[in-house]
C-alpha positions as CSV (number, residue, x, y, z in Angstrom):
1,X,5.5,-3.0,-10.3
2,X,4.9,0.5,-8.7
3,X,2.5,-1.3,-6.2
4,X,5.1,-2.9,-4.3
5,X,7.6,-0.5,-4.8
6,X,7.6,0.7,-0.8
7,X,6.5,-2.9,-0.1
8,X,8.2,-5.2,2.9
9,X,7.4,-8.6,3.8
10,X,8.9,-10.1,6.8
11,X,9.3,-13.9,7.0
12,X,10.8,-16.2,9.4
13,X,14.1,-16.5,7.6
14,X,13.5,-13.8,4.4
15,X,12.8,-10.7,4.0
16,X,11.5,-9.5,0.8
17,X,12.3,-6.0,-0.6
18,X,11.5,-4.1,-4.0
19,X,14.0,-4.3,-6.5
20,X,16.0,-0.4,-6.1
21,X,18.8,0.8,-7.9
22,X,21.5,0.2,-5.4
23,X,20.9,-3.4,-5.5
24,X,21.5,-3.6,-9.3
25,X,25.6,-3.8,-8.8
26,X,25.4,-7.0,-6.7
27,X,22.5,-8.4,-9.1
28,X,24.0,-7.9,-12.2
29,X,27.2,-10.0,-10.8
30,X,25.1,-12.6,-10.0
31,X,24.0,-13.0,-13.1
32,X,27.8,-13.6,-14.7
33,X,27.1,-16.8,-13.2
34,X,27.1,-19.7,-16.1
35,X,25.7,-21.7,-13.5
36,X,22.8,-18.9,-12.7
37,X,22.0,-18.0,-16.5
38,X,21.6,-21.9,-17.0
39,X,19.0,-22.7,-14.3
40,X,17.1,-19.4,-15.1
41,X,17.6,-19.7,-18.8
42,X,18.8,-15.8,-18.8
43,X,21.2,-13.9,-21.2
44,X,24.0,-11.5,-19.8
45,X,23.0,-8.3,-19.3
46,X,25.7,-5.3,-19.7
47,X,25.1,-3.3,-16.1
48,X,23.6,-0.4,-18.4
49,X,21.0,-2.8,-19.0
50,X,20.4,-4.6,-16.0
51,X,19.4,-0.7,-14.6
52,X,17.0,-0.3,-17.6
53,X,15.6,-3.8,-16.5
54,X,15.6,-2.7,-12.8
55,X,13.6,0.1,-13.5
56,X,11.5,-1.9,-15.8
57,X,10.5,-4.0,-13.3
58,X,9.6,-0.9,-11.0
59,X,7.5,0.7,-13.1
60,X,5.7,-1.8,-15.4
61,X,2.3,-2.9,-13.9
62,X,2.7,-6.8,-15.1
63,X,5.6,-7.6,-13.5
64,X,5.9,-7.8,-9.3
65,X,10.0,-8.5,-8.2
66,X,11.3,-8.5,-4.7
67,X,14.5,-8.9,-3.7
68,X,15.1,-11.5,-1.1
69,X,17.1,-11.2,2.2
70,X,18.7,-13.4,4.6
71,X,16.8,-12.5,8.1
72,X,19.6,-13.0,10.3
73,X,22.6,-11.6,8.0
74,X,20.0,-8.2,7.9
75,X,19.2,-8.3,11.5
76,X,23.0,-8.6,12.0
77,X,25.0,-6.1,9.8
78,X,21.4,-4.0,8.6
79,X,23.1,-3.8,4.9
80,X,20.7,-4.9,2.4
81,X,23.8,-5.5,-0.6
82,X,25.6,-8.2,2.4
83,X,22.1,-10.0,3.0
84,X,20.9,-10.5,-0.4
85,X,20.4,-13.8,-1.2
86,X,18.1,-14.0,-4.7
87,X,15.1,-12.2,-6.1
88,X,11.3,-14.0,-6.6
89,X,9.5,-12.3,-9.8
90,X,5.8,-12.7,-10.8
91,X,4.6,-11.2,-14.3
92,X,1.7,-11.2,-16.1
93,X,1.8,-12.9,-19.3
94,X,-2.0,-11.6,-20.6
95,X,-2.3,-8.5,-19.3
96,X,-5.9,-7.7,-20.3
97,X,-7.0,-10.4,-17.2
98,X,-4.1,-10.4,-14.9
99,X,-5.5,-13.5,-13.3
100,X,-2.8,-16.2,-14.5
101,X,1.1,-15.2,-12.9
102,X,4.1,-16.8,-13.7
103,X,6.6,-17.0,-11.1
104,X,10.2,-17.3,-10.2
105,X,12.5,-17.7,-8.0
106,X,16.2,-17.8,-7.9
107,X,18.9,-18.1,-4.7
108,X,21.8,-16.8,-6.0
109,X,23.8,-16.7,-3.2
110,X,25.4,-20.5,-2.9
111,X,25.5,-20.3,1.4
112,X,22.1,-19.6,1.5
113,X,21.2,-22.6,-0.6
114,X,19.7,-25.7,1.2
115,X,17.7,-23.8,3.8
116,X,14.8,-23.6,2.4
117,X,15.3,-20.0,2.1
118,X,13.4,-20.1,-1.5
119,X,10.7,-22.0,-0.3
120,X,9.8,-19.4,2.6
121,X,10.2,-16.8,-0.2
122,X,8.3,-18.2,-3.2
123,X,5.3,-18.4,-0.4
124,X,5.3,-15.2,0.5
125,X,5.5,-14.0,-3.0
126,X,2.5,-16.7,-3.7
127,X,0.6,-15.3,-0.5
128,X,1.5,-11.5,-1.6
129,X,0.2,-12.2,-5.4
130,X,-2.9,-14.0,-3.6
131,X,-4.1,-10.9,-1.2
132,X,-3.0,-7.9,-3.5
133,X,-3.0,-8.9,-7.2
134,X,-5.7,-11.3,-7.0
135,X,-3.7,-13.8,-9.0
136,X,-5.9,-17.1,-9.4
137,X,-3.8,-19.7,-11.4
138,X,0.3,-19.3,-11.2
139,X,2.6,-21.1,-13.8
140,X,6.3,-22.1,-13.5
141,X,8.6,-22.7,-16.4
142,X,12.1,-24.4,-15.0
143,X,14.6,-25.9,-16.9
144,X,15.1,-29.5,-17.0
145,X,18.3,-29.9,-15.1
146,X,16.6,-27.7,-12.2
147,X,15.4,-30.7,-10.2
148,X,15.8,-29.0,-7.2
149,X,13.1,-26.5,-8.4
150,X,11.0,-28.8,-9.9
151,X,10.6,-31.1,-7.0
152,X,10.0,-27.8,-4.8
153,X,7.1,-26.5,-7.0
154,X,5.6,-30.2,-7.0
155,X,6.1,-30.2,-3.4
156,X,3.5,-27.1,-3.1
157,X,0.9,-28.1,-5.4
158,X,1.7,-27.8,-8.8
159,X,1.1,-30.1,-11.6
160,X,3.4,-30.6,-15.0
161,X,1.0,-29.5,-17.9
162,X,3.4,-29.7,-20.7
163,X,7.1,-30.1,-21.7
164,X,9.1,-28.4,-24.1
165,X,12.5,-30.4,-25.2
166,X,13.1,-27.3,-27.8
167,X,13.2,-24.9,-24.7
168,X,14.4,-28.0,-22.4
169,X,11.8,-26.8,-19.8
170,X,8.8,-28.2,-18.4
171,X,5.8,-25.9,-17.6
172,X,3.9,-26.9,-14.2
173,X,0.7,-25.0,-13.4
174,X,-1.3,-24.7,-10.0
175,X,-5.0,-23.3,-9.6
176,X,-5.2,-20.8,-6.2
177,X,-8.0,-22.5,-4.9
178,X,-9.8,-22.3,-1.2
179,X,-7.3,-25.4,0.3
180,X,-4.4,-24.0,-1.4
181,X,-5.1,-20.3,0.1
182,X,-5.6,-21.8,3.8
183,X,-2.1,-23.7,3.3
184,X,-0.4,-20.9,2.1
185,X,-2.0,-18.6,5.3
186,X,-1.0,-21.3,7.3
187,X,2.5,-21.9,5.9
188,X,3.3,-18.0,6.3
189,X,1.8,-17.1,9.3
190,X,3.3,-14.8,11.5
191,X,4.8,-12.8,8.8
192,X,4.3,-9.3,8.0
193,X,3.8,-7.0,5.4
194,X,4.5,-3.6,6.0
195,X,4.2,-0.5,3.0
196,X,7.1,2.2,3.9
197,X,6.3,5.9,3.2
198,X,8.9,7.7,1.0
């Protein structure tokens, strides 16, 4: 999404980043991962395609990605490619109303797993969607092996609304209401979103 495209948000832990082109390399062998294309229910891209996707996802205006970054690992070596960790995405399914998201998350990296690294990004992703795309609903589609995701997205708010044992996926759904937008402001305070020129 070009609105983000200069976009940084600074977390406790993460950092996001947009998605460039010199991230693509380390992305796309990610993504060989079985494992990965399993609990994101993705197909292989060749690299020639995952740079058409990456610049997809740059310029199409119904679909936000970051990249995220381990804090530390940045503050410590200041190489983007050694501190990424995963990417959080949110697109727009209808885009005639843009006010229903679906988002997603994925820690690729497996050190960074179990440190609630996805949490911290997914709300900052959530808060970001909230302040500058006034998103009002947000949907989740994980598979049905993911419990790890599952009981982290019923852990924030959201709800199951169906189940689909074709897709092997249950779709969970969670209304940004006024309680909901002081938690999320609450669980991300402190962190800061800066727009670099250039």
């Amino acid at each position: 999404m070009y609105i983000n495209k200069n976009t940084v948000i600074t977390g406790k832990n993460v950092i996001l980043i947009p998605y460039k082109k010199h991230h693509v390399l380390k992305y796309h062998e990610w993504m060989k991962s079985e494992e990965l294309q399993q609990l994101t229910a993705s197909e292989p891209l060749s690299l020639e395609e995952e740079y058409t996707m990456q610049r997809s996802w740059l310029m199409d205006e119904n679909k936000c990605t970051f990249i995220i970054l381990d804090k530390r690992k940045y503050e410590e070596t200041k190489n983007e490619i050694d501190a990424m960790i995963g990417d959080t995405n949110l697109f727009f399914a209808n885009p005639d109303d843009r006010i229903c998201a679906e988002a997603e998350i994925m820690i690729a990296e497996p050190w960074a797993r179990g440190r609630k690294c996805g949490w911290e990004a997914m709300l900052l992703m959530f808060m970001y969607g909230i302040k500058y795309l006034a998103v009002k609903e947000y949907i989740v589609k994980i598979s049905y092996i993911n419990d790890i995701s599952i009981r982290m997205f019923r852990n924030m708010g959201f709800e199951d609304i169906s189940r689909s044992d074709v897709f092997q996926e249950v779709t969970m759904s969670k209304i940004v209401d006024k309680l909901w937008i002081e938690w999320i402001n609450s669980s991300t305070a402190g962190c800061e979103i800066n727009t670099k020129v250039g």
